[in-house]
C-alpha positions in Angstrom: 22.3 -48.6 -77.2 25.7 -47.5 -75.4 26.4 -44.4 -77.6 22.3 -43.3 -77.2 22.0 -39.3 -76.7 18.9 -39.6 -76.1 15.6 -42.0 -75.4 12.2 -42.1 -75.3 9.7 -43.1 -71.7 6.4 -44.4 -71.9 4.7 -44.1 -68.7 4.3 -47.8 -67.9 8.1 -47.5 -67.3 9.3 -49.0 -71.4 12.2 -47.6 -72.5 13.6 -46.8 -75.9 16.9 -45.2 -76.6 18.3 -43.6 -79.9 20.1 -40.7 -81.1 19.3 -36.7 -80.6 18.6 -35.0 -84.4 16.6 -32.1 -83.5 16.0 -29.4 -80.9 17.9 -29.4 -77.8 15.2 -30.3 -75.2 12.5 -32.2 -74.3 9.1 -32.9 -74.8 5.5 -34.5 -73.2 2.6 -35.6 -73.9 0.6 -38.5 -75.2 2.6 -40.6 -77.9 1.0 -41.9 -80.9 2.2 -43.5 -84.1 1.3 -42.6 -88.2 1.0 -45.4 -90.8 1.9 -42.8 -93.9 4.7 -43.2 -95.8 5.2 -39.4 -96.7 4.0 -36.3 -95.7 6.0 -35.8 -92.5 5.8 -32.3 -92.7 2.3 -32.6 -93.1 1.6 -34.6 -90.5 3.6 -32.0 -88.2 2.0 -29.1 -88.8 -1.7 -30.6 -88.6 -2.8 -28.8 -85.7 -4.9 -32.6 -84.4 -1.5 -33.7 -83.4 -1.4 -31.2 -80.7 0.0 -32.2 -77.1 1.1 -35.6 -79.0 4.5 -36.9 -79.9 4.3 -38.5 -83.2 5.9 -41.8 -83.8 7.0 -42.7 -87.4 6.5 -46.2 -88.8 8.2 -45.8 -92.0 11.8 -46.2 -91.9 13.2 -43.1 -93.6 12.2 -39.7 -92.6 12.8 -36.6 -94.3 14.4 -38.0 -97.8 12.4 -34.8 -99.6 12.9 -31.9 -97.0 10.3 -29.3 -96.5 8.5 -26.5 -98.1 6.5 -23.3 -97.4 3.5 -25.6 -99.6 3.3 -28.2 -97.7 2.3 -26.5 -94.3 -1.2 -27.7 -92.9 -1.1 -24.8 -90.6 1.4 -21.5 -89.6 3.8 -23.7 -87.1 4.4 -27.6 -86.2 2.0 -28.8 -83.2 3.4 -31.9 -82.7 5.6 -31.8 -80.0 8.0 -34.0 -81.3 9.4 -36.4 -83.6 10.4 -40.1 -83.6 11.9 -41.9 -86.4 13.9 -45.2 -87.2 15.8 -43.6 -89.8 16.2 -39.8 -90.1 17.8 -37.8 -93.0 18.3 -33.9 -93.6 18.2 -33.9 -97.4 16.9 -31.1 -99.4 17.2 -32.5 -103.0 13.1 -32.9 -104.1 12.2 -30.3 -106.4 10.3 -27.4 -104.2 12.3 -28.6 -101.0 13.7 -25.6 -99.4 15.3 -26.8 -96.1 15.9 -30.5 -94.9 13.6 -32.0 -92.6 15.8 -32.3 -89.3 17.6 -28.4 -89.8 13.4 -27.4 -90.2 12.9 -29.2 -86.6 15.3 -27.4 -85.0 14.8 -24.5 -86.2 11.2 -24.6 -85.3 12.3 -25.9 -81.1 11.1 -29.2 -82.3 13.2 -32.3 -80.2 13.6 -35.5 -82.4 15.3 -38.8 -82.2 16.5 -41.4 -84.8 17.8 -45.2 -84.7 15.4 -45.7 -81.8 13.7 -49.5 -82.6 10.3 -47.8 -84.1 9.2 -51.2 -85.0 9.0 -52.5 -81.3 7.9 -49.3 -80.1 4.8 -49.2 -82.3 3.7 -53.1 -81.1 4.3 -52.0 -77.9 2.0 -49.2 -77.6 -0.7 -51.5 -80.5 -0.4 -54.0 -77.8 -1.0 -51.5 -74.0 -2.6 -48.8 -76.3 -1.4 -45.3 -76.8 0.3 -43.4 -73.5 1.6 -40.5 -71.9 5.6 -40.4 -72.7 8.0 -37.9 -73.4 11.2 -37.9 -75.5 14.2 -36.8 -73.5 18.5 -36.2 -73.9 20.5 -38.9 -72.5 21.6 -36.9 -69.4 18.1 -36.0 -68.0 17.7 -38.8 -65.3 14.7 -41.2 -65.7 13.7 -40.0 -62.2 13.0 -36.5 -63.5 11.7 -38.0 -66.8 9.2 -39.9 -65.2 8.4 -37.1 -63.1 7.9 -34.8 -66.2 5.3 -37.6 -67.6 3.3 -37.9 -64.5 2.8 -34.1 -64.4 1.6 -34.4 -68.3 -2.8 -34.2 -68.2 -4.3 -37.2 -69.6 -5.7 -36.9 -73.2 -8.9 -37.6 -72.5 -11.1 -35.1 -71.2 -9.1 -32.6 -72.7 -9.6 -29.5 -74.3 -6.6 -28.8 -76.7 -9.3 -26.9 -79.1 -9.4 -23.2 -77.4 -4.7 -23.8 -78.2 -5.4 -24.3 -82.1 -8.3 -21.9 -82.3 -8.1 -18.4 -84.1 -8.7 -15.5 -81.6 -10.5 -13.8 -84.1 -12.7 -14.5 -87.1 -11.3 -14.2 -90.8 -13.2 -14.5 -94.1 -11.5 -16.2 -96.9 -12.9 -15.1 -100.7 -12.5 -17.8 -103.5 -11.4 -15.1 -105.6 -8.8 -13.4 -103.0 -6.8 -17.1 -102.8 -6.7 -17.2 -106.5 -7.9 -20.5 -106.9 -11.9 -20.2 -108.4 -13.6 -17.9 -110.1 -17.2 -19.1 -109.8 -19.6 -18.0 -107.4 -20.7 -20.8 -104.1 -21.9 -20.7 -100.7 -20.6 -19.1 -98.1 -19.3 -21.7 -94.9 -19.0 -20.6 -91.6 -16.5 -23.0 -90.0 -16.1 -23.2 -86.4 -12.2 -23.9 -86.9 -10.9 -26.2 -84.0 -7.8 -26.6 -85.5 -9.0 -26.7 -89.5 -5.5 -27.9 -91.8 -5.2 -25.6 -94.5 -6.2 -28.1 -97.2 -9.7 -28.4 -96.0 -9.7 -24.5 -96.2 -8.2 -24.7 -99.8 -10.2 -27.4 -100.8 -13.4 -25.2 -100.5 -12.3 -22.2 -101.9 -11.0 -23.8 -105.1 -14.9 -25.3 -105.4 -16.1 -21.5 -105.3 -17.2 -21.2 -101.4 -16.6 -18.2 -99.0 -15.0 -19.5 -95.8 -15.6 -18.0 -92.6 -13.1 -18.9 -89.6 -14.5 -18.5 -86.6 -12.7 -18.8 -82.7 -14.0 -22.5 -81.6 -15.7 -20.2 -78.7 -17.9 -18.2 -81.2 -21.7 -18.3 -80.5 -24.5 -19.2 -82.9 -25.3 -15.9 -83.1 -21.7 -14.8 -84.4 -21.7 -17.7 -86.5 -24.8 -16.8 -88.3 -24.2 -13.1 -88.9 -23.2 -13.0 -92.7 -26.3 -15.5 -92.8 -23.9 -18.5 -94.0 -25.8 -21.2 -96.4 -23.9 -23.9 -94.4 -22.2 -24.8 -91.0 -18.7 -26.7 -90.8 -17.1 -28.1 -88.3 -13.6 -28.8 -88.5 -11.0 -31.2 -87.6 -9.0 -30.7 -84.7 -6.8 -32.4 -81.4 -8.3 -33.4 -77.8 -11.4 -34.9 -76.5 -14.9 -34.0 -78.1 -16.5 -34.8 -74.5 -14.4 -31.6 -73.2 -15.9 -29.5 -75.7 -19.8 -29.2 -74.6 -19.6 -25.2 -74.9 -19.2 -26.1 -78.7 -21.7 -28.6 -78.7 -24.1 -26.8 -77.1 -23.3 -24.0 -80.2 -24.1 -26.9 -82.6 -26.8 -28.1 -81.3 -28.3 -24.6 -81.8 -27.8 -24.4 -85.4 -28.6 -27.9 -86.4 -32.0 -27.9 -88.9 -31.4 -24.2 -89.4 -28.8 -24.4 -91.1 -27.0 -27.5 -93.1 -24.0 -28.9 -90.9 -21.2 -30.4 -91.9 -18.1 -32.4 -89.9 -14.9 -33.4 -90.2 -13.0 -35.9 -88.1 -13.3 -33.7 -84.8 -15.8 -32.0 -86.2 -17.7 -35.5 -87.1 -17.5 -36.0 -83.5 -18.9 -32.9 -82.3 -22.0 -33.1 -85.1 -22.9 -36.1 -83.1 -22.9 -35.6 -80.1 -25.1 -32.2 -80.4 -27.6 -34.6 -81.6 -27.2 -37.4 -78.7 -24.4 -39.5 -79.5 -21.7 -40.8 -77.6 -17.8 -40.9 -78.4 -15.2 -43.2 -76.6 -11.6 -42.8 -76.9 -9.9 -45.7 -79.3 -7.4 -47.3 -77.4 -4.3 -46.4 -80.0 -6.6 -44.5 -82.6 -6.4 -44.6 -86.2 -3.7 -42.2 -88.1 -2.1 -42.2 -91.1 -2.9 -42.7 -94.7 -3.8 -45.8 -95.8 -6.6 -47.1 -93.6 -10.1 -48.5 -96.1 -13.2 -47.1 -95.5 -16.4 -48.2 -97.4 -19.2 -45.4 -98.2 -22.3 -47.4 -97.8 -23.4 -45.3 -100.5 -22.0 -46.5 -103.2 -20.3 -49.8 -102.0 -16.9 -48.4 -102.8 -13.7 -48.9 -100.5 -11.5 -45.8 -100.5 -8.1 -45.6 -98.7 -8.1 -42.9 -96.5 -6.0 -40.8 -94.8 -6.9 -40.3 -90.7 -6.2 -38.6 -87.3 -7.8 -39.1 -84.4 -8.0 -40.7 -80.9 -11.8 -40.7 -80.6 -15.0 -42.4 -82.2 -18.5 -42.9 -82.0 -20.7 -45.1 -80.6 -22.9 -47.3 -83.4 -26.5 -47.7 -81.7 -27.3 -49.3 -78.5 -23.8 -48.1 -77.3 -22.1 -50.5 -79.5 -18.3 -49.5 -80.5 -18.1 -51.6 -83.7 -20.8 -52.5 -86.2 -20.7 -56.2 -87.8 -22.4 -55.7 -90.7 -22.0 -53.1 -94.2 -25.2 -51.7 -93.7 -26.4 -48.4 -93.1 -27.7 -49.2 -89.5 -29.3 -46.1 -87.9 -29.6 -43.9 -84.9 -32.9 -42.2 -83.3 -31.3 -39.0 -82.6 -32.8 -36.1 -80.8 -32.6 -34.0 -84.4 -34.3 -37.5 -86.3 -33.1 -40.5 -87.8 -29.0 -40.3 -88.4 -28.0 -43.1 -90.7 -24.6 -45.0 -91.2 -22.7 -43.8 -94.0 -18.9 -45.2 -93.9 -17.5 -47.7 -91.8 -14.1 -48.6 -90.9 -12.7 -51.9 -92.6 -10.1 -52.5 -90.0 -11.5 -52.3 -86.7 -15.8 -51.9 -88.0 -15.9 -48.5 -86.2 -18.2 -45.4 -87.5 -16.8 -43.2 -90.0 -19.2 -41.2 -91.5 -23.4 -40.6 -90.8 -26.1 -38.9 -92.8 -28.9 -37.0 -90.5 -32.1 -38.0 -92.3 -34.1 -35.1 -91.0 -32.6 -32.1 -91.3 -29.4 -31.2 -93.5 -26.2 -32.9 -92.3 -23.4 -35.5 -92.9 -19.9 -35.8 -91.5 -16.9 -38.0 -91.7 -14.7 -39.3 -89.4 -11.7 -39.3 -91.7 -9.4 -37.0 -94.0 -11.2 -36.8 -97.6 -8.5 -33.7 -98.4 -5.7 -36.2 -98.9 -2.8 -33.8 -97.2 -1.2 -36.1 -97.0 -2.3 -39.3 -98.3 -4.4 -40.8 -101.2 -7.1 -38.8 -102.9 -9.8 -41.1 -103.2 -12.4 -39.6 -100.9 -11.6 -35.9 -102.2 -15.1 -35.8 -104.1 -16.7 -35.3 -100.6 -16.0 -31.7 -100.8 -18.1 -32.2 -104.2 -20.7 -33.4 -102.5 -20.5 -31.0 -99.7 -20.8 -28.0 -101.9 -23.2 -29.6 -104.1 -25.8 -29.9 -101.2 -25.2 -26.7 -99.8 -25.7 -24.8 -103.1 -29.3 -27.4 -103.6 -29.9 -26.2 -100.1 -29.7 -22.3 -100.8 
């Protein structure tokens, strides 16, 4: 592109011009694409995309602007955005600023008419890599300098970056939402979005958010009816000081997980994880609950899986194969229907279940939301 202002470089040395629309800089890290169709803003703010530059695979971006609502979190952690097709419009009811004046606002570098569609097979094809978006007059010298200085994704702890530094209690009652009494949920919060939060409260429960670093003492001082373990960015293998928390509470206390937190239930009880080699986000990938023989479409985020037994890293069949575990018998709940990976596990011996993806549907579809149901429902049978 002659007129480019700016390009993207991947660290294998692939190239991608396009045109500057955001913040005036630039911006590393590890660059990954989303499969949704909406809920940029979303997807932004979602504090598992931190240290990543997120790629768009839908054409247009930004053709309903932004709003206060549709925050996951209290500022954007992706580090950048890259579209096809960029717009600044503002005209959706509720929108109160278009997407690109938002981006810039918030420091955020972005780039449009950049060949998305290559881009994505490209990194589908050599799996997802350190890159960095950058304005046409920073040599490629210095850009691929910049890249090489960037730490690798895995093995990294981005967890203690999204982490409150102190704990907050949220009442069902105080957010407006519920006016029925539940349990009370102390969440180690790795980087929790703010629908999983709100998703709880409306079903009656007291949330707790607790600094990723919190003990199991602190975590069990209001005596909570139930552990959860939220989503989050990074490497579950770089977070053993949270594991080690985990595996302290399992069998005294119910524990649930989420996506990161899905990760981290299993390896406190003596699983493995493995980094995918592009991961699985956006909002349309089918999961089937072994449970009930349903397929929902899920939303998803994450770079990282688990290991089916024997070390395998996909299972071949829809059964609920299981794990000896140190904590018991864990048994397959979900499985991917793309790519036969682990989504979900039930622990058969002492209270606990996780997920691997999304069921709060922000954004996405809302087929898995009556997890949180089911969630609640076993914590207050529990009590």
């Amino acid at each position: 592109m002659s007129d480019a202002t700016a390009y993207v470089l991947l660290e294998d040395g692939t190239r991608f011009d396009g045109l500057a629309c955001g913040a005036d800089q630039h911006a590393v890290g590890e660059i990954v694409f989303t499969t949704s169709m909406s809920g940029y803003q979303e997807a932004m703010t979602d504090p598992s995309y931190a240290g990543q530059l997120l790629t768009f695979t839908y054409p247009q971006i930004g053709n309903y602007g932004v709003s206060a609502e549709a925050m996951e979190s209290d500022r954007v952690h992706a580090r950048a955005a890259i579209t096809r097709a960029a717009v600044d419009r503002e005209d959706a009811p509720g929108a109160e600023r278009g997407w690109l004046s938002w981006l810039t606002d918030c420091g955020i570098p972005a780039i449009t008419d950049l060949d998305t569609r290559a881009m994505v097979r490209h990194i589908r094809d050599q799996g997802a890599m350190r890159g960095g978006l950058f304005p046409a007059d920073v040599a490629e010298s210095e850009a691929r300098a910049l890249i090489a200085a960037e730490p690798s994704m895995a093995g990294r702890d981005l967890a203690r970056e999204v982490s409150p530094e102190t704990p907050l209690v949220l009442e069902p009652n105080g957010d407006g939402t519920s006016s029925c009494t539940g349990p009370r949920i102390a969440m180690i919060d790795t980087g929790v979005k703010l629908s999983i939060v709100r998703n709880l409260l409306e079903r009656g429960a007291t949330v707790e958010l607790h600094p990723c670093t919190a003990g199991p003492q602190e975590l069990l001082t209001n005596n909570p009816d139930a552990i959860f373990l939220a989503n989050g960015p990074g490497d579950p293998a770089a977070l053993d000081y949270i594991v080690a928390t985990v595996r302290k509470l399992v069998g005294r206390r119910p524990v649930y997980g989420i996506c990161l937190g899905h990760q981290l239930l299993c390896r406190a009880v003596g699983l493995k994880t493995y980094k995918l080699p592009f991961g699985h986000h956006g909002a349309n990938h089918p999961v089937k609950d072994l449970t009930t023989g349903r397929t929902e479409i899920t939303s998803q985020n994450h770079g990282f899986a688990v290991l089916g037994p024997d070390g395998a890293r996909t299972i071949d069949t829809d059964e609920a194969v299981s794990w000896d575990t140190e904590f018991g018998v864990a048994e397959l709940t979900h499985i991917n229907l793309y790519d036969r990976t682990v989504e979900g596990l039930r622990l058969k011996d002492v209270p606990g279940a996780t997920v691997q993806y999304h069921p709060e549907a922000g954004p996405g579809p809302n087929d898995a939301l009556y997890l949180f149901d089911r969630f609640v429902d076993e914590i207050r049978g529990a009590v």
